[in-house]
Residue frames relative to the residue before (quaternion, step in Angstrom):
aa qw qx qy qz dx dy dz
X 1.0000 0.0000 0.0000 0.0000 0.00 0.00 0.00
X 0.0589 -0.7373 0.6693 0.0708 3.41 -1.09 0.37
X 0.4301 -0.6941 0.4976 0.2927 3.61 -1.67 0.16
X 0.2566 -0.8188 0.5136 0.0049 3.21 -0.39 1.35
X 0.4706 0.5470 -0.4771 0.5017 4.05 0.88 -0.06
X 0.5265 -0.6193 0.5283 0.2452 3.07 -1.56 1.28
X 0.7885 0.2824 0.0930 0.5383 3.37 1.10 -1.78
X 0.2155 -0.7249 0.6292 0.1794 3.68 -1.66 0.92
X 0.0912 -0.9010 0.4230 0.0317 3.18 -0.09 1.40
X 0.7000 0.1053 0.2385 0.6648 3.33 1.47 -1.11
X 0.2416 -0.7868 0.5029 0.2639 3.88 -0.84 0.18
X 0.4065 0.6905 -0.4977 0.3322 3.42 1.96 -0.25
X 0.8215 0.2853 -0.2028 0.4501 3.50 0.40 -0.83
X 0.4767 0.5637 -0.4686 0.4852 3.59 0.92 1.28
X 0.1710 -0.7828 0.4848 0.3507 3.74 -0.78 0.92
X 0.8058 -0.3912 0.2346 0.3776 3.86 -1.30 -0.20
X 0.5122 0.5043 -0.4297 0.5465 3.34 2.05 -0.46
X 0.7220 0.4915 -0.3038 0.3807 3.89 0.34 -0.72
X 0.5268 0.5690 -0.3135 0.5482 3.36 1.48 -0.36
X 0.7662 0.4254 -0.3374 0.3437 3.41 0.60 -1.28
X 0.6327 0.6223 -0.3388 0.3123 3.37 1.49 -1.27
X 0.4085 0.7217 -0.4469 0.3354 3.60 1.28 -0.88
X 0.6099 0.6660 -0.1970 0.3815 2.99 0.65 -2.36
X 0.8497 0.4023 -0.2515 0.2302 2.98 -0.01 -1.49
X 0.4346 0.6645 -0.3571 0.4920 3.54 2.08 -1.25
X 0.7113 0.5499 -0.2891 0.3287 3.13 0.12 -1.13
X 0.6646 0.4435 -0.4287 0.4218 3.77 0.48 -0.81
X 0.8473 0.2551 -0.3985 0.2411 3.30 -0.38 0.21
X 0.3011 0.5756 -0.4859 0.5847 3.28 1.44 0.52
X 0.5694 0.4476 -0.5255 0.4464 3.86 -0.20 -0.08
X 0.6720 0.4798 -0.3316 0.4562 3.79 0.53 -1.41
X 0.6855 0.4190 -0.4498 0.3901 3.85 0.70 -0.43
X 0.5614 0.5975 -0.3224 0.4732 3.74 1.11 -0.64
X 0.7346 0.1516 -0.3344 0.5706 3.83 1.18 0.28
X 0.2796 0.6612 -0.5821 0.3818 3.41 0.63 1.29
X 0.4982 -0.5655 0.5351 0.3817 3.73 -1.27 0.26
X 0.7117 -0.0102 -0.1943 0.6750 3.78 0.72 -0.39
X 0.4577 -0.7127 0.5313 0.0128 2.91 -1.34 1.84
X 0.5511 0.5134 -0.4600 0.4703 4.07 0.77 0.09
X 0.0900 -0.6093 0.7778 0.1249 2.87 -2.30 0.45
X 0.4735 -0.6321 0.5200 0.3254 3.69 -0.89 0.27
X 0.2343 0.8457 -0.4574 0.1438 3.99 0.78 0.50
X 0.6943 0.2393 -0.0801 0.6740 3.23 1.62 -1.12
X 0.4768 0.7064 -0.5229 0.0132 3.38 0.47 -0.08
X 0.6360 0.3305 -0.4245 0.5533 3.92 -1.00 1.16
X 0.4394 0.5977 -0.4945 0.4529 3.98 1.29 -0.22
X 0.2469 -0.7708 0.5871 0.0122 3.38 -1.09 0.68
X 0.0203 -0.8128 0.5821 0.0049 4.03 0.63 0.91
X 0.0731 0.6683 -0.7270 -0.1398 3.71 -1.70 0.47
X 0.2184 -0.6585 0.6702 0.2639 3.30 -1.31 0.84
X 0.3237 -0.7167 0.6127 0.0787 3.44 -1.08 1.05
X 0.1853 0.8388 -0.5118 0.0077 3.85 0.84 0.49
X 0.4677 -0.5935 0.6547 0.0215 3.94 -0.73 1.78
X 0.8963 -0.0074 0.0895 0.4342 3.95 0.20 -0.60
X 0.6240 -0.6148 0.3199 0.3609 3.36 -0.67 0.73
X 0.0561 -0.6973 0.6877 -0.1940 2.90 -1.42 1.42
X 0.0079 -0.7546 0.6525 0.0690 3.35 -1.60 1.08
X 0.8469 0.2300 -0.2418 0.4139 3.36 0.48 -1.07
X 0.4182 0.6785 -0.3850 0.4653 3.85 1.59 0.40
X 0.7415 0.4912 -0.1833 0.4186 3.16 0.84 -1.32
X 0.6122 0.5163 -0.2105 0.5606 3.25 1.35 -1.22
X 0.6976 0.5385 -0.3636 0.3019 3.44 0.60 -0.77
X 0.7804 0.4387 -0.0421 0.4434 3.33 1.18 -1.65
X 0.3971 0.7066 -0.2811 0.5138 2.95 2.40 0.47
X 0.7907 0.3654 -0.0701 0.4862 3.03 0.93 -1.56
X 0.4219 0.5995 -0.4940 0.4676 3.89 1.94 -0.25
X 0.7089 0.4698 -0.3267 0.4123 3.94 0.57 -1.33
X 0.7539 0.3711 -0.3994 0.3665 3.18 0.36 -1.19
X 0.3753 0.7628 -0.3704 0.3742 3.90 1.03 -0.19
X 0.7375 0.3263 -0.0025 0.5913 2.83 0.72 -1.74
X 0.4564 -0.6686 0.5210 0.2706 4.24 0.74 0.33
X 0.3516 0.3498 -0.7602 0.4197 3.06 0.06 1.58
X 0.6614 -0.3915 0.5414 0.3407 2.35 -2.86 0.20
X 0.1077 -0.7779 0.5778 0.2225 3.14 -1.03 -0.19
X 0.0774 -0.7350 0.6619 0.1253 4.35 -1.17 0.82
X 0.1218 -0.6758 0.7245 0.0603 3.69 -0.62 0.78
X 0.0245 -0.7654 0.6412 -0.0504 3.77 -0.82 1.56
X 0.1166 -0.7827 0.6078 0.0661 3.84 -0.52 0.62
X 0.5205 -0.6687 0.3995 0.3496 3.98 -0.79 0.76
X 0.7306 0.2365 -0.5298 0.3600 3.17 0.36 0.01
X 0.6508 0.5529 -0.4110 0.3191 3.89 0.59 0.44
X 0.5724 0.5883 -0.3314 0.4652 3.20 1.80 -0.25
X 0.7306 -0.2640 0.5256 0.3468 3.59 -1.51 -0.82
X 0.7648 0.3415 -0.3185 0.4439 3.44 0.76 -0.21
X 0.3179 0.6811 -0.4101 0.5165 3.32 1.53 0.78
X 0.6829 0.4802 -0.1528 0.5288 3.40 1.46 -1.33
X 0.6498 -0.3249 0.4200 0.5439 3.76 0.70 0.21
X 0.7852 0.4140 -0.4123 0.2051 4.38 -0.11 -0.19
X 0.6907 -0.4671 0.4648 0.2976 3.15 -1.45 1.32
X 0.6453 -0.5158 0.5146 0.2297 3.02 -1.82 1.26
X 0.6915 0.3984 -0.3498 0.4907 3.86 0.50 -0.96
X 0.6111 0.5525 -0.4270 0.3728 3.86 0.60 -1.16
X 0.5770 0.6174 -0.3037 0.4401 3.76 1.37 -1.26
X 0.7268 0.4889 -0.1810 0.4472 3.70 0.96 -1.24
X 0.5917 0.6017 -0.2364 0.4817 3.21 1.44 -0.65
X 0.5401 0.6146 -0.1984 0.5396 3.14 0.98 -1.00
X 0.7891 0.3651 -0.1868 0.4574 3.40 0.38 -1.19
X 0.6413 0.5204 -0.3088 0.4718 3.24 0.77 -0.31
X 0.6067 0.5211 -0.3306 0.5010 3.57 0.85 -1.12
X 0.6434 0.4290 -0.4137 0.4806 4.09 1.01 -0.57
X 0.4354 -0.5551 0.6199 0.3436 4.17 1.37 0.34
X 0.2482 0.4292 -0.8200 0.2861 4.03 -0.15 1.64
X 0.5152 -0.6371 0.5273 0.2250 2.85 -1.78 0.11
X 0.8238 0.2216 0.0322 0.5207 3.67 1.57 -1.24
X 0.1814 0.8160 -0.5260 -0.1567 3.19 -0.25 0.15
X 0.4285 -0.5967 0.6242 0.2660 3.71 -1.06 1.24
X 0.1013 0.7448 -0.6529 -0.0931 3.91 -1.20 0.45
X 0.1450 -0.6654 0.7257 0.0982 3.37 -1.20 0.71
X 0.1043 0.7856 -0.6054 0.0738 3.84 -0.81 0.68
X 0.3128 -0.7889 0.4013 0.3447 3.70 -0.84 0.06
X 0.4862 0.5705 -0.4881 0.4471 3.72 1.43 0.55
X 0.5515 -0.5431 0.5966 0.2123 3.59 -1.21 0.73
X 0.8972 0.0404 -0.2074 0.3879 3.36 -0.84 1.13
X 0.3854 0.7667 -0.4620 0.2242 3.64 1.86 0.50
X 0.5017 0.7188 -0.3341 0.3465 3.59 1.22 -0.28
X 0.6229 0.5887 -0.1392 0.4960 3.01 1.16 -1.79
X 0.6790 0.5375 -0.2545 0.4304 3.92 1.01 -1.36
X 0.7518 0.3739 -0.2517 0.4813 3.33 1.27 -0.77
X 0.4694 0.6343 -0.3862 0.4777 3.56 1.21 -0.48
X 0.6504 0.5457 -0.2797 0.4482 4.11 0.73 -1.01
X 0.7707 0.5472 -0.0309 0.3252 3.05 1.09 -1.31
X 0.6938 0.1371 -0.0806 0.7024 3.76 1.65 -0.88
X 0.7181 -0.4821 0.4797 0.1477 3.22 -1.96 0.08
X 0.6287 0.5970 -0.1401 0.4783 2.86 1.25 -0.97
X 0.5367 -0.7350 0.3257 0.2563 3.65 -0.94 0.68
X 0.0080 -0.8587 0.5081 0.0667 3.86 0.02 0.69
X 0.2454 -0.7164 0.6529 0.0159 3.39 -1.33 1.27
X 0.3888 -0.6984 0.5988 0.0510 3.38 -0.66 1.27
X 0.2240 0.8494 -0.4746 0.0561 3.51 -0.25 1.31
X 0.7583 -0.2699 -0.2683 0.5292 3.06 1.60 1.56
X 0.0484 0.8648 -0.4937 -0.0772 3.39 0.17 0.86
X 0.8885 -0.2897 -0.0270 0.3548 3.74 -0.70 1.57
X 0.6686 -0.3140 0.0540 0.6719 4.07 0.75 -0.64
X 0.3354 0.7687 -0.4858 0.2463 3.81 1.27 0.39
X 0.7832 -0.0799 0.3713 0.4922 3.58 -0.23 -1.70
X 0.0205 0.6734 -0.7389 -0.0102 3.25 -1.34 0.86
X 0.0944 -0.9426 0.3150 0.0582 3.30 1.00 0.89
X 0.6668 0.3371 -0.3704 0.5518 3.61 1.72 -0.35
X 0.6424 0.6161 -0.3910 0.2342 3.48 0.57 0.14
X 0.3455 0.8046 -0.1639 0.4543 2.73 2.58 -0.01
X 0.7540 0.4675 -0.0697 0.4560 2.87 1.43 -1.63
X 0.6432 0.3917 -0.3003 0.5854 3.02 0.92 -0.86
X 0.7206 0.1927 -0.5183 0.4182 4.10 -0.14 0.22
X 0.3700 0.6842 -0.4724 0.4145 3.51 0.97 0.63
X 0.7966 0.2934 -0.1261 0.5132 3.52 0.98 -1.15
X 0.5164 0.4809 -0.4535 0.5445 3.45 1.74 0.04
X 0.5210 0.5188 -0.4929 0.4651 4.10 0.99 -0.43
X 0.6248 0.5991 -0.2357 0.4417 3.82 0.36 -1.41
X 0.7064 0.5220 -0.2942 0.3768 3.52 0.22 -1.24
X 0.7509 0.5022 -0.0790 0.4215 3.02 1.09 -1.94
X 0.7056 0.4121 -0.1210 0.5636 3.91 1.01 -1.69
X 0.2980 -0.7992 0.4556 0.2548 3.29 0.80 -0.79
X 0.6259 0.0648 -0.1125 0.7690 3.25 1.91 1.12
X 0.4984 -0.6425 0.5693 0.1211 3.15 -1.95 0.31
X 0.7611 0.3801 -0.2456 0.4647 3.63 0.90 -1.10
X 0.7654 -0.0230 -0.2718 0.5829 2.75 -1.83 1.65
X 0.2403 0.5495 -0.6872 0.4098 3.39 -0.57 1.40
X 0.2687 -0.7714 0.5420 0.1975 3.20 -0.80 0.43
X 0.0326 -0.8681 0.4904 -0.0696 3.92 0.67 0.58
X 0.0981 -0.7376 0.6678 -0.0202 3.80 -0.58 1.50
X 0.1528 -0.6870 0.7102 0.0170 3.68 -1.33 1.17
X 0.0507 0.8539 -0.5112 0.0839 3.42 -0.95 1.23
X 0.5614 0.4580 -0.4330 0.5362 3.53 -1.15 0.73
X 0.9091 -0.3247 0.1807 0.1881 2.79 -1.54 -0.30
X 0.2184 -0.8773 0.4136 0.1073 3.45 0.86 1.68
X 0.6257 0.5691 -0.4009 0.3521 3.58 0.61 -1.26
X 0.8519 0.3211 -0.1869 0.3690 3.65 -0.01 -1.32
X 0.5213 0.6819 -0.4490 0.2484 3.50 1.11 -0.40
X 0.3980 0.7193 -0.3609 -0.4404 3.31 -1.01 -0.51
X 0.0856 -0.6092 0.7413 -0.2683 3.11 0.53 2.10
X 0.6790 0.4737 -0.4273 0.3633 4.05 0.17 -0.92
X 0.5562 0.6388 -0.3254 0.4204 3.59 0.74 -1.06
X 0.7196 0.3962 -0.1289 0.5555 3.44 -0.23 -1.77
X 0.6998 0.2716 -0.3796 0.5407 3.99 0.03 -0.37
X 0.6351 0.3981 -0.4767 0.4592 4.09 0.22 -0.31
X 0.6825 0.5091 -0.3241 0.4124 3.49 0.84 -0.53
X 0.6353 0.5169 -0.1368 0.5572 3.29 1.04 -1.00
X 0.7941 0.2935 -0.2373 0.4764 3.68 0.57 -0.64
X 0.4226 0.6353 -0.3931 0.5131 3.93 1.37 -0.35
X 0.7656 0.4752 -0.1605 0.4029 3.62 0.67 -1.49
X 0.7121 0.3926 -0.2920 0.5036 3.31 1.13 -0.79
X 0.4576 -0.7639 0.3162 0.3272 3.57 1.24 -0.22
X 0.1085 0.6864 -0.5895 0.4117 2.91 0.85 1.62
X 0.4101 -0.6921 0.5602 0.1976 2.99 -1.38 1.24
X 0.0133 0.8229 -0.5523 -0.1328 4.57 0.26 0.79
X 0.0594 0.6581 -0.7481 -0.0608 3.08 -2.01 0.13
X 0.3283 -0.7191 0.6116 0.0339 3.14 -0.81 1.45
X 0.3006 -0.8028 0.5149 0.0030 3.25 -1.19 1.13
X 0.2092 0.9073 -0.3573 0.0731 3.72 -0.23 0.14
X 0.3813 -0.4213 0.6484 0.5067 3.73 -1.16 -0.44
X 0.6146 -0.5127 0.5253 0.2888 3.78 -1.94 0.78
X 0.7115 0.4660 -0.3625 0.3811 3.60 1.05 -0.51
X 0.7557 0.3491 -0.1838 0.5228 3.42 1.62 -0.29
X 0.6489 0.4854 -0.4824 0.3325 2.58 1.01 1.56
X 0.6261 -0.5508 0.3619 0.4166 3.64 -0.81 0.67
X 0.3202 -0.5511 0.6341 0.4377 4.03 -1.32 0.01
X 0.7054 0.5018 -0.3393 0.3680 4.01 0.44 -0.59
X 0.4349 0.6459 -0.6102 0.1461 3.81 0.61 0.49
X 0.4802 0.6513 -0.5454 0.2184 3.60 1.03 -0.63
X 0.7455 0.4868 -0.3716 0.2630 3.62 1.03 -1.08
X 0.5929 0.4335 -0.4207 0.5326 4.09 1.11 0.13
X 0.5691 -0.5725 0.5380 0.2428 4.25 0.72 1.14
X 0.3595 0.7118 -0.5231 0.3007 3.36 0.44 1.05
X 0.3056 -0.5640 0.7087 0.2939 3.56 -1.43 -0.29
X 0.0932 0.7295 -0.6775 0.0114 3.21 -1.32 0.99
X 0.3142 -0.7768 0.5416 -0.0674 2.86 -1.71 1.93
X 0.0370 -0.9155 0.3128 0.2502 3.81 -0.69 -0.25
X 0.4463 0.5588 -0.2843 0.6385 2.16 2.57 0.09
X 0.3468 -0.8328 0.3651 0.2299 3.82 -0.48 1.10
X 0.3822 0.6166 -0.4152 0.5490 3.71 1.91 -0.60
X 0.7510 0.3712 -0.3849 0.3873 3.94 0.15 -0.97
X 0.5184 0.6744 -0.3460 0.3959 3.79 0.82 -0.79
X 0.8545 0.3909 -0.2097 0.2703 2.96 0.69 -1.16
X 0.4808 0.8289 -0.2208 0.1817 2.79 1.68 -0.84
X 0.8099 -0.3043 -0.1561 0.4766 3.90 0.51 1.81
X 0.0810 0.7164 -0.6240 0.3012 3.19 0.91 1.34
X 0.5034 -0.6189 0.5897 0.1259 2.77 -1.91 1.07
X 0.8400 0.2278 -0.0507 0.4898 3.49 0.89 -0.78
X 0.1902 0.7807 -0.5772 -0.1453 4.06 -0.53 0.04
X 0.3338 -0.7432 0.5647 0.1316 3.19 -1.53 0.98
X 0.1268 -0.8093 0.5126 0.2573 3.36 -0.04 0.78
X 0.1532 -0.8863 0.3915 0.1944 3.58 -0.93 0.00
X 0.5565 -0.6749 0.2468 0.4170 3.76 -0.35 0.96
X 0.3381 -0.6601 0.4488 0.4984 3.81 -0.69 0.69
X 0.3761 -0.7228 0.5257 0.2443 3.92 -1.34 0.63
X 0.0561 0.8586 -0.4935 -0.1271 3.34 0.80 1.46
X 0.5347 0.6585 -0.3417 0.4045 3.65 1.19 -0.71
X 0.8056 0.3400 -0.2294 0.4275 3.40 1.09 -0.49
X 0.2878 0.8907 -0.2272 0.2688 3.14 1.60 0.68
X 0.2199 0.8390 -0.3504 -0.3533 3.28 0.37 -0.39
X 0.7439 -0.0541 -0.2988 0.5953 3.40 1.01 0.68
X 0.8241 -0.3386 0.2610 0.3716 3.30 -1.47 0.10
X 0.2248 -0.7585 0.6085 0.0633 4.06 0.00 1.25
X 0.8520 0.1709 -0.0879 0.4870 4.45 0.56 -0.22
X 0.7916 -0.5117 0.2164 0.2545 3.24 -0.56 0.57
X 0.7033 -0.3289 0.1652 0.6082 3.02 1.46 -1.36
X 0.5460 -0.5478 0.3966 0.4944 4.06 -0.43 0.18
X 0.7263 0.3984 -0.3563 0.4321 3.26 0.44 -0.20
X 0.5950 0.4877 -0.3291 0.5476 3.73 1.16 0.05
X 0.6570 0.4142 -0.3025 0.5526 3.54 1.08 -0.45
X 0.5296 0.3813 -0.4568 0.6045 4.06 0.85 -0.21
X 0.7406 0.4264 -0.4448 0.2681 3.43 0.15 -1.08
X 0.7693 0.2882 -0.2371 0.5186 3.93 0.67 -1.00
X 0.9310 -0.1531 -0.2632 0.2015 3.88 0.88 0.37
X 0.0100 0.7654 -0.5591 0.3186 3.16 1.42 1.68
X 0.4320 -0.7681 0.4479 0.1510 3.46 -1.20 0.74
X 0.0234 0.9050 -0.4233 0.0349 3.23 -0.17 0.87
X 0.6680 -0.4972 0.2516 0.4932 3.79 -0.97 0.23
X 0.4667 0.7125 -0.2637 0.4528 3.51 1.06 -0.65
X 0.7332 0.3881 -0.1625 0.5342 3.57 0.73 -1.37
X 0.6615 0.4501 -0.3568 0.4822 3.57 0.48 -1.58
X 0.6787 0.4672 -0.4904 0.2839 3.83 0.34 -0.51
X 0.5177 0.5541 -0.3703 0.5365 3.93 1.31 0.02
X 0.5469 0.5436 -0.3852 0.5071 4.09 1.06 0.33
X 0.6754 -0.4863 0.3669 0.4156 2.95 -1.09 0.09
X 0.5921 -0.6155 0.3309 0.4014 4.13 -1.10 0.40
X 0.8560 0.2142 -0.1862 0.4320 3.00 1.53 -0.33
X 0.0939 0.9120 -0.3870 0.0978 2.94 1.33 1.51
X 0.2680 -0.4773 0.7666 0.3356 4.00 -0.97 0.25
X 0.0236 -0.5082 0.8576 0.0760 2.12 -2.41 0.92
X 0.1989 -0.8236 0.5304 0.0271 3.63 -1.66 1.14
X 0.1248 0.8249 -0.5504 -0.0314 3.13 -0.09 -0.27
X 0.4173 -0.7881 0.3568 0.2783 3.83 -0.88 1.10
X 0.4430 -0.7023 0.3986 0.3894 3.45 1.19 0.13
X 0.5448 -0.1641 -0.8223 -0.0041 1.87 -2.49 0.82
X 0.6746 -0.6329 0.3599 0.1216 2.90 -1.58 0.88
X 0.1239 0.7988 -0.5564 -0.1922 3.91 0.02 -0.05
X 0.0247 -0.8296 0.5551 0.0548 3.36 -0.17 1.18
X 0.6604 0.2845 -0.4725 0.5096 3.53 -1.27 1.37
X 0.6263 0.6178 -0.3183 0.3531 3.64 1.36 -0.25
X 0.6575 -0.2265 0.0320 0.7179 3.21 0.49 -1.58
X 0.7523 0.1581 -0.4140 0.4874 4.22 0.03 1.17
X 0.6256 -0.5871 0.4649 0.2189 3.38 -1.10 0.95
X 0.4167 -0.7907 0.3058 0.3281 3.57 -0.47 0.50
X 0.7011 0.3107 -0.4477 0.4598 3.60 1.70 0.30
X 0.2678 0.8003 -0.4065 0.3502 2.95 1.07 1.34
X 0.7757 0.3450 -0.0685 0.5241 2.66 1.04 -1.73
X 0.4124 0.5784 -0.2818 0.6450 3.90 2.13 0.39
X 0.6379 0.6144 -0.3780 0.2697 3.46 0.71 -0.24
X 0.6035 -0.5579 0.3500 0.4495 3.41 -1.08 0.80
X 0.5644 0.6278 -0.2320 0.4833 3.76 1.45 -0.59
X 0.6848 0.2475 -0.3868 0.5659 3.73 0.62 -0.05
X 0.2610 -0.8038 0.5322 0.0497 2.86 -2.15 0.79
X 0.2738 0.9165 -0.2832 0.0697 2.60 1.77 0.66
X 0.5087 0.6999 -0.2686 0.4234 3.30 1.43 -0.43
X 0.5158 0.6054 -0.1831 0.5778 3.73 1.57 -1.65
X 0.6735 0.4685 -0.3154 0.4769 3.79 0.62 -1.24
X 0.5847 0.6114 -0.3004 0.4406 4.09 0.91 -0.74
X 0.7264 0.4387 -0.2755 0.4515 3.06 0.86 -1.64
X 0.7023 0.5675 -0.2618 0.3409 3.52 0.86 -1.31
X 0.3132 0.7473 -0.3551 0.4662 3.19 1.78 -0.71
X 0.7134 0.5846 -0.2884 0.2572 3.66 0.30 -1.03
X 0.7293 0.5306 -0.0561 0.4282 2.26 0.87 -2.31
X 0.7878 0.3574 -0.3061 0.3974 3.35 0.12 -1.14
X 0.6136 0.4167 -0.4535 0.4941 3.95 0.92 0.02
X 0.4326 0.5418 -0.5195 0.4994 4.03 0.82 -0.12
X 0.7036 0.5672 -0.2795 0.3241 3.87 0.45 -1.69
X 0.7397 0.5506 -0.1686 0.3483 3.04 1.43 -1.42
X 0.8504 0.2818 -0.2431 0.3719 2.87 0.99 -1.27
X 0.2189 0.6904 -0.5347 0.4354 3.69 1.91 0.82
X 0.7254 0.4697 -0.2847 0.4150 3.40 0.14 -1.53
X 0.6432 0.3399 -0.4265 0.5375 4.28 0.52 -0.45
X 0.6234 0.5769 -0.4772 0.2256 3.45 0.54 -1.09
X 0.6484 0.6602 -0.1074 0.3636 3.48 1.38 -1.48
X 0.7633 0.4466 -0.2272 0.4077 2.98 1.46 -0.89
X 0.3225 0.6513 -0.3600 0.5850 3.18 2.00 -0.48
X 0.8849 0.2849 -0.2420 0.2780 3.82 -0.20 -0.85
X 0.5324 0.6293 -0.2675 0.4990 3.32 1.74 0.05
């Protein structure tokens, strides 16, 4: 098999063989990331731009350091330094970039389906690296290969996602991504943060977080999305750590050898205790590293398909 899509927009519309193959590119790109010199020549002359619409550190940095790895150039363009500060359309921006003969362009935006608009529109390969409550589609992967790394597989796991279902979409891309690999999910939540439409991604839905947890193999914590709020969904932060921040107390109602993840930034004391998120049980650190790899894997596999 090979990967034949130009673009990674989303993982809903990927099946589990195209998921797995990612995965698979990726392993051995980790083994270069613990080398003393950290480059291969895979992309070299490949020109990547991350186009990042909204703050970003460890995304931006990540899918920075996957290219340069792999010897590409690399242009990191942010809106208020670009032209589209000046009045220009998102596509006119993409256009633009293309006409300079890049090859990729990583976007992070905060409208739902802006990837997809630009993917229709150029030649060039676009990676969706979070578009508004849609898809965070590599961040999927990479706790995919931090699940794998750790369990030594995915199906029938029992895998709880908690916090703040509605605005995520780190939740999305993992229900999609974990449903397919055959993981058994249940999403966890306050009622106000939660969608009416999870029945369609074959979930379990909980609102009480003690039940959720109750011998899972895996918990995702998730960041609250106050920025994406538009008003206050719980009473107060302390009422929302108190009934479903994660804490030593809870994790002991998981399995003994549960993972805990959590895509970062971290609010610790919020929703995960801080010797929680210290615990010999979180991997949150593994999830960074893997971060790498699996966007090196990824953006080999388009690069390849472009040249074929």
């Amino acid at each position: 098999m090979s990967f034949q899509r130009k673009d990674l927009l989303g993982l809903g519309s990927l099946t589990s063989e195209e998921i797995a193959f990612i995965l698979k590119a990726a392993e051995p790109f980790k083994e270069i990331s613990g080398r003393e010199i950290k480059k291969v020549p895979a992309l070299r002359g490949k020109t990547v731009v991350n186009l990042f619409f909204e703050p970003s550190t460890r995304t931006r940095t990540s899918f920075e350091l996957a290219a340069k790895r792999l010897s590409a150039d690399v242009v990191n363009m942010s809106p208020s330094s670009s032209s589209v500060a000046k009045g220009e359309t998102l596509l006119d921006t993409a256009r633009n970039i293309e006409s300079m003969k890049a090859d990729m362009i990583v976007i992070r935006h905060s409208s739902a389906g802006a990837a997809e608009i630009l993917a229709r529109q150029v030649r060039l390969s676009v990676i969706n690296a979070g578009d508004g409550w849609h898809e965070h589609p590599t961040q999927a992967l990479l706790d995919l290969m931090t699940i794998q790394e750790n369990k030594g597989h995915v199906r029938d796991l029992r895998v709880a996602i908690v916090g703040d279902i509605a605005h995520s979409r780190v939740a999305r891309s993992n229900m999609h991504a974990l449903t397919k690999m055959g993981a058994k999910v249940r999403v966890a939540g306050p009622p106000t943060m939660m969608p009416p439409y999870l029945h369609r991604f074959g979930v379990e839905v909980y609102y009480h977080l003690d039940e959720a947890l109750a011998d899972v193999d895996v918990i995702i914590v998730l960041r609250l999305q106050l920025e994406r709020q538009g008003s206050s969904l719980f009473p107060s932060i302390r009422e929302y750590a108190r009934l479903y921040g994660l804490t030593a107390a809870r994790v002991k109602r998981a399995a003994r050898d549960v993972l805990i993840m959590h895509p970062g930034p971290v609010n610790r004391g919020i929703e995960i205790a801080h010797d929680v998120a210290d615990s010999e049980a979180a991997v949150i650190l593994d999830q960074v590293s893997n971060g790498v790899a699996v966007r090196m894997g990824l953006m080999y596999l388009l690069a390849q398909r472009r040249e074929s």
